[in-house]
Backbone as numpy.savetxt, mean C-alpha at the origin, in Angstrom:
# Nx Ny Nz CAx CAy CAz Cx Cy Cz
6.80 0.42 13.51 5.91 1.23 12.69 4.53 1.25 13.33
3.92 2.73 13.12 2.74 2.47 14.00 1.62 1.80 13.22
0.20 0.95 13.72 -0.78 0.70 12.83 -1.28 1.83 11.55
-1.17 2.96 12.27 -1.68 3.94 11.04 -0.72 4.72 10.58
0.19 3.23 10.11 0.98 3.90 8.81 1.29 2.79 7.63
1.07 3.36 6.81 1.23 2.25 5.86 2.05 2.46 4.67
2.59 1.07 4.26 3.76 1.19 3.32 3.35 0.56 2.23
4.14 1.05 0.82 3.66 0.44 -0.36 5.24 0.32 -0.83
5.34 -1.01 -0.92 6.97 -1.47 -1.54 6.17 -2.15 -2.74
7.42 -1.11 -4.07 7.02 -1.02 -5.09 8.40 -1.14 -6.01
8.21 -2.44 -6.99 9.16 -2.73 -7.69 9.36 -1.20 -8.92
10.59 -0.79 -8.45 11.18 0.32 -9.45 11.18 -0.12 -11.28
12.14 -1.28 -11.24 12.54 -1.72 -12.89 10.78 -2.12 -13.68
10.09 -2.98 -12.71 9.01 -2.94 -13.18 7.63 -1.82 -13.65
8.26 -0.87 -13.32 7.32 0.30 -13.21 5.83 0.77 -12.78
6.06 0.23 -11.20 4.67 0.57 -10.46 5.03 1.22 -9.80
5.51 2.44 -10.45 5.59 3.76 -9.62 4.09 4.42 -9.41
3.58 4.31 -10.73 2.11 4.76 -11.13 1.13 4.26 -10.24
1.29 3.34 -10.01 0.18 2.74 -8.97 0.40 2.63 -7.78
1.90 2.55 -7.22 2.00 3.03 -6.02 1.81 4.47 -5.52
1.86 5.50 -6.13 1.85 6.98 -6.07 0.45 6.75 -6.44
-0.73 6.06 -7.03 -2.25 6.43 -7.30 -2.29 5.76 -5.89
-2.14 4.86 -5.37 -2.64 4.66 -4.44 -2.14 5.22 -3.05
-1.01 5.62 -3.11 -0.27 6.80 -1.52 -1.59 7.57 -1.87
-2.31 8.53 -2.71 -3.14 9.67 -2.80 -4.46 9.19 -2.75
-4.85 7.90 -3.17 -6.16 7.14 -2.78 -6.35 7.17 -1.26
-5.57 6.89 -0.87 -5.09 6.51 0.86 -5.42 7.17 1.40
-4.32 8.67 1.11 -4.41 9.67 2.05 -5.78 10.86 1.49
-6.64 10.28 0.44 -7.43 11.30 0.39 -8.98 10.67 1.44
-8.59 9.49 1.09 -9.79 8.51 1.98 -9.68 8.80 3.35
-8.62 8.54 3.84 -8.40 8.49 5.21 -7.96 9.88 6.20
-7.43 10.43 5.03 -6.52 11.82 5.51 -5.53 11.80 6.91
-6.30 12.69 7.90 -5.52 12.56 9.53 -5.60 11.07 10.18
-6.19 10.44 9.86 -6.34 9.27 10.49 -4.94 8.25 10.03
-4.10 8.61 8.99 -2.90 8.13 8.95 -2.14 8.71 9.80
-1.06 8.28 9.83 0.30 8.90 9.85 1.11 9.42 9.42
1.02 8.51 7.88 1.97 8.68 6.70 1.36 7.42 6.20
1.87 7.59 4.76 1.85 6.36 3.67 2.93 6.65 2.87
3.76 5.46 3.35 5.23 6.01 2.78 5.80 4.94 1.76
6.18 4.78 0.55 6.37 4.08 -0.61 8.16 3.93 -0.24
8.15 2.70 -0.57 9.57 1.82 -0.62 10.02 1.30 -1.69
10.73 1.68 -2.37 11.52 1.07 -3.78 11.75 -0.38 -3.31
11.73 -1.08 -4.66 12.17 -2.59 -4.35 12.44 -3.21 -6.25
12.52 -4.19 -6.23 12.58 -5.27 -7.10 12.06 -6.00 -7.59
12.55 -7.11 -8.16 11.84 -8.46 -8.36 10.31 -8.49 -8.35
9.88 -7.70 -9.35 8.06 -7.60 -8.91 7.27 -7.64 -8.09
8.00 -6.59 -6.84 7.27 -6.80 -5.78 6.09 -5.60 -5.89
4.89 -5.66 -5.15 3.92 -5.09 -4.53 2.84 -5.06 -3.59
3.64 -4.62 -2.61 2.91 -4.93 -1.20 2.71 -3.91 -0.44
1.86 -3.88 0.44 0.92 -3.30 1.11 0.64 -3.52 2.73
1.43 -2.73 3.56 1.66 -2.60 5.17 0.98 -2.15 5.76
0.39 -2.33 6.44 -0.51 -1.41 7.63 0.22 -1.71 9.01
0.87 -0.78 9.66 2.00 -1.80 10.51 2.71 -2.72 10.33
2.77 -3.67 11.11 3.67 -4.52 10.47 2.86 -5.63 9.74
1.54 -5.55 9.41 0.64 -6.60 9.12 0.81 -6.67 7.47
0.86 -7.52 6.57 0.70 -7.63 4.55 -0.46 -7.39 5.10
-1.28 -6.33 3.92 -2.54 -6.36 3.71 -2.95 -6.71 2.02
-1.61 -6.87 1.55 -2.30 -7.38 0.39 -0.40 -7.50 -0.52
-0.52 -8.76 -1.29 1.12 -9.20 -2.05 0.96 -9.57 -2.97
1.21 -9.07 -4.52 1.34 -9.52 -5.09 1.68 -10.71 -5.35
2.39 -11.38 -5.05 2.65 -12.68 -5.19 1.78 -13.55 -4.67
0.86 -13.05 -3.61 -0.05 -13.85 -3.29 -1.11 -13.72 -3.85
-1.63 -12.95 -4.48 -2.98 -12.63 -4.60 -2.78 -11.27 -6.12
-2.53 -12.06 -7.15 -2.64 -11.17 -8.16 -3.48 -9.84 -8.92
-4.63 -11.01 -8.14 -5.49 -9.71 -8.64 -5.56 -7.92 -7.80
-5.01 -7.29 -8.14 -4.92 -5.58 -7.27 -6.03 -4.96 -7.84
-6.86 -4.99 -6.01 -8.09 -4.01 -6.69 -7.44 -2.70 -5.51
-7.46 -1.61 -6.27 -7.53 -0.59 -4.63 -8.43 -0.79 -3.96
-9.53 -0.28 -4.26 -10.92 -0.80 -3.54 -11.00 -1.36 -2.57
-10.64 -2.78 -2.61 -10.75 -4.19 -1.42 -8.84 -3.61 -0.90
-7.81 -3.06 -1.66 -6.89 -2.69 -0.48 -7.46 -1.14 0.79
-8.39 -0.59 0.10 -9.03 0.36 0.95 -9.48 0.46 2.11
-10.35 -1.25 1.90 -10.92 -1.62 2.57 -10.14 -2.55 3.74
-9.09 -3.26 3.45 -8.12 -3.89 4.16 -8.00 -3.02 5.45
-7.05 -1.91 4.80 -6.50 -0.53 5.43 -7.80 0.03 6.55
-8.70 0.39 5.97 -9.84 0.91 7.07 -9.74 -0.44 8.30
-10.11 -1.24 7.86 -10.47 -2.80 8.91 -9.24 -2.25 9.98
-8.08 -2.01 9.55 -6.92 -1.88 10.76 -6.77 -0.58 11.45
-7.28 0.39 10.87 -7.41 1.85 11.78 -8.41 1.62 12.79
């Protein structure tokens, strides 16, 4: 995967569809051409995480608190 693309794996049953889809359009309105794509991955078990290549830029499980904001800012740091 290239650096300027980023993935949002997003637990389905839990329902962060909403916030994965607010944030694919946060992304791509911030950054626009400078992506590639921001491409959302169904998953499980309360997951929500955040790829910039192959790098976590941000896991739920690690770090509960989800601001977009500071994931915005993650994302820019790696373009």
């Amino acid at each position: 995967m290239s650096e300027s693309t980023v993935e949002i794996e997003y637990c389905v049953p839990c329902g962060f569809l909403d916030r994965a889809s607010d944030l694919q359009h946060l992304l791509l309105r911030t950054f626009g051409e400078r992506l590639d794509g921001v491409t959302l991955l169904t998953g499980a078990d309360g997951v929500f995480r955040i790829r910039v290549g192959e790098e976590v830029v941000y896991d739920k499980f690690e770090d509960g608190n989800y601001d977009p904001d500071e994931v915005v800012r993650e994302v820019r740091a790696r373009l």
